[in-house]
FIPADREN-786694 format. One line per 5 residues: number of its first residue (from 1); for each residue x, y, z of N, C-alpha, C. Coordinates in Angstrom, 1 decimal. Atoms other than C-alpha are relative to their C-alpha. Layout:
BEGIN
NUM	X Y Z X Y Z X Y Z | ...
REM end
This chain:
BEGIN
1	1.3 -0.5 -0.3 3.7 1.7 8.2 -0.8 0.1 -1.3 | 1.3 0.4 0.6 0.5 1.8 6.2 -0.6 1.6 -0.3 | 0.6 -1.4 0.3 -0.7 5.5 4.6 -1.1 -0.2 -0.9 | 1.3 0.2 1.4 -3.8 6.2 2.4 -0.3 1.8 0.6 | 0.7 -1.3 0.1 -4.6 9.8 1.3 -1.4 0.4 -0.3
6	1.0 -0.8 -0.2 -8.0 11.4 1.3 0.3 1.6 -1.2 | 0.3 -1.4 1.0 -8.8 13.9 -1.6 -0.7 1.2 0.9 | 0.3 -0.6 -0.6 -9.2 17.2 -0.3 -1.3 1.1 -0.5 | 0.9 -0.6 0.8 -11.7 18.0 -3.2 -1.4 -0.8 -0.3 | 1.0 1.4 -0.1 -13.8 14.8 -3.4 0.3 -1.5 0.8
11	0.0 0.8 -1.1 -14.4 11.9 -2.0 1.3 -1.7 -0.6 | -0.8 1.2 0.4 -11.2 9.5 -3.7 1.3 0.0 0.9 | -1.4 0.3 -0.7 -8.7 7.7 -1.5 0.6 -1.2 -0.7 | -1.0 0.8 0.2 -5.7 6.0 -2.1 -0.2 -1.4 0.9 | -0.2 1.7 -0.9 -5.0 2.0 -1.3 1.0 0.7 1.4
16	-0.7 0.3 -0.7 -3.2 1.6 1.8 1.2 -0.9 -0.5 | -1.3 -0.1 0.5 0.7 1.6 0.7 0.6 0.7 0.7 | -1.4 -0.6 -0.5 4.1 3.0 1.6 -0.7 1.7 -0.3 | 0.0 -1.4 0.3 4.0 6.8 2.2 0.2 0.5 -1.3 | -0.2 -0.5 1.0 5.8 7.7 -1.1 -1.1 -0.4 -1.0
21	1.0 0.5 0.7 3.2 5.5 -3.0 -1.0 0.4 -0.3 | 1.4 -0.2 0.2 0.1 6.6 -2.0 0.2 1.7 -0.5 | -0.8 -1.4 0.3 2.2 10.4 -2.4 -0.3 -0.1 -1.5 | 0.4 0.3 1.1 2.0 9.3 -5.8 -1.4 -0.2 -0.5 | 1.3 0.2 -0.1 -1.1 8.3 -5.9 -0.9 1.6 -0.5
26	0.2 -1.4 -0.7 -2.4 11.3 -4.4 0.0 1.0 -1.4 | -0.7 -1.2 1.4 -0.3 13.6 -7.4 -1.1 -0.6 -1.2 | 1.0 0.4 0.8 -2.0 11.5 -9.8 -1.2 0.4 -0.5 | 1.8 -0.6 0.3 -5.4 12.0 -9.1 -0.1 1.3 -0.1 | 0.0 -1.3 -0.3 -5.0 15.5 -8.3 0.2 0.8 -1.8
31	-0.3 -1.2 1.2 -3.5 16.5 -11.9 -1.1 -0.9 -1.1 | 0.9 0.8 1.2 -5.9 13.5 -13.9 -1.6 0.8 0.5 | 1.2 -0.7 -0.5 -9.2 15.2 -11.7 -0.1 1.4 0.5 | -0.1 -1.1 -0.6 -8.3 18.4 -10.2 1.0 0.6 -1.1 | -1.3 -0.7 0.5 -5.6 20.0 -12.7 0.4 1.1 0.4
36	-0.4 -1.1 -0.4 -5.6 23.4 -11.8 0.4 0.3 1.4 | -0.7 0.1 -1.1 -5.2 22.5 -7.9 1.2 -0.6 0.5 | -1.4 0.4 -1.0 -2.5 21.9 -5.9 -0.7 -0.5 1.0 | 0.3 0.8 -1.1 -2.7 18.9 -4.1 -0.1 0.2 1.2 | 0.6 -0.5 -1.1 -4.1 18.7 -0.9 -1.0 -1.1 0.9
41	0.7 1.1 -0.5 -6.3 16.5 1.6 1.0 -0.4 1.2 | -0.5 0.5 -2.0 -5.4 14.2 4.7 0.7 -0.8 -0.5 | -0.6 1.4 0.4 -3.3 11.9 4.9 -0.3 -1.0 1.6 | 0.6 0.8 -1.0 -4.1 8.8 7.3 1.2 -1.3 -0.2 | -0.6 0.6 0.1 -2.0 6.4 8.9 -0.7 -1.1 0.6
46	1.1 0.8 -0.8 -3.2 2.6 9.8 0.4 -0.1 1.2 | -0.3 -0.4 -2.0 -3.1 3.0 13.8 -0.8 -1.2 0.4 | 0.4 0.9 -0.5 -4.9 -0.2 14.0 1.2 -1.2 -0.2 | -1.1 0.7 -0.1 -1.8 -2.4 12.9 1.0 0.9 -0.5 | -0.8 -1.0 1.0 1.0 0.3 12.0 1.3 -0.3 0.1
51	-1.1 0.3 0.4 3.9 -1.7 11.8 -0.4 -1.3 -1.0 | -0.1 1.2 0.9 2.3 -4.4 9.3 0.9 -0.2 -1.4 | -0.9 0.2 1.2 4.2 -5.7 6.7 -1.2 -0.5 -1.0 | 0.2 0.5 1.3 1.6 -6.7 4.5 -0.5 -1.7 -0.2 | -0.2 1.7 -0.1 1.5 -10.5 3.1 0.8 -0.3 -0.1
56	-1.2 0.7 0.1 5.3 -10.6 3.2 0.3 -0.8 0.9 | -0.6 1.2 -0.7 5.3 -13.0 5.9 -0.5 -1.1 -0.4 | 0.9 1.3 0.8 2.7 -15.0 4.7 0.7 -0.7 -1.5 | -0.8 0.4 1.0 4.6 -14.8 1.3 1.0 -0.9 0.3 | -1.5 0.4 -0.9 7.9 -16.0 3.1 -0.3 -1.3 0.3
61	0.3 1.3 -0.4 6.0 -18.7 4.8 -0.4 -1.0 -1.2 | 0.5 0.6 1.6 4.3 -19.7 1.5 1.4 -0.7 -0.6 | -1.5 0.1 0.5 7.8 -19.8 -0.1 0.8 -1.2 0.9 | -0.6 1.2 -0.6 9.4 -21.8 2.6 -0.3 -1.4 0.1 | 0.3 1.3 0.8 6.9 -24.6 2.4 -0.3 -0.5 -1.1
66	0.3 0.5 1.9 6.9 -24.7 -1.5 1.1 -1.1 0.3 | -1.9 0.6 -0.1 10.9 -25.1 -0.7 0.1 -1.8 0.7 | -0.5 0.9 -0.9 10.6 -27.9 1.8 -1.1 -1.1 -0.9 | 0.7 1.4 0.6 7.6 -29.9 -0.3 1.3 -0.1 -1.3 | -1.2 0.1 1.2 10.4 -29.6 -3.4 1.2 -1.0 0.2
71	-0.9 0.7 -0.4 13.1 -30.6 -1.6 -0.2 -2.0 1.1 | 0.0 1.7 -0.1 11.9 -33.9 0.0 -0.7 -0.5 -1.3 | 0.1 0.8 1.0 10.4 -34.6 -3.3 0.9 -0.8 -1.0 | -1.2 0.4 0.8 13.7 -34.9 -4.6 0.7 -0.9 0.4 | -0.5 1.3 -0.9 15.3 -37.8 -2.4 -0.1 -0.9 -0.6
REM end
């Protein structure tokens, strides 16, 4: 799934990443802009595709037809 946090102090969100990621994120901004708060805000999941992977299939596909132009070039 697909998370992105929401500042609970202004208006900065996280990419769309893995939960722990954008968690990170999140911490980040909080102690680089906010220091003296304790993190805080929404967190939001994408509910419009929320099992996407991303461009790893596309990668994957990418990858397998590099493989297959390589391999008959070698014949």
């Amino acid at each position: 799934m697909a998370y992105r946090y929401r500042c609970g102090e202004c208006g900065f969100t996280t990419r769309w990443t893995t939960e722990s990621e954008a968690e990170d994120l999140a911490v980040a901004h909080y102690s680089d802009r906010h220091p003296r708060l304790v993190p805080g805000g929404s967190v939001e999941i994408n509910r419009k595709n929320p099992n996407s992977l991303g461009c790893v299939p596309l990668f994957g596909l990418a990858c397998l037809v590099l493989f297959l132009i390589i391999a008959s070039c070698q014949r």
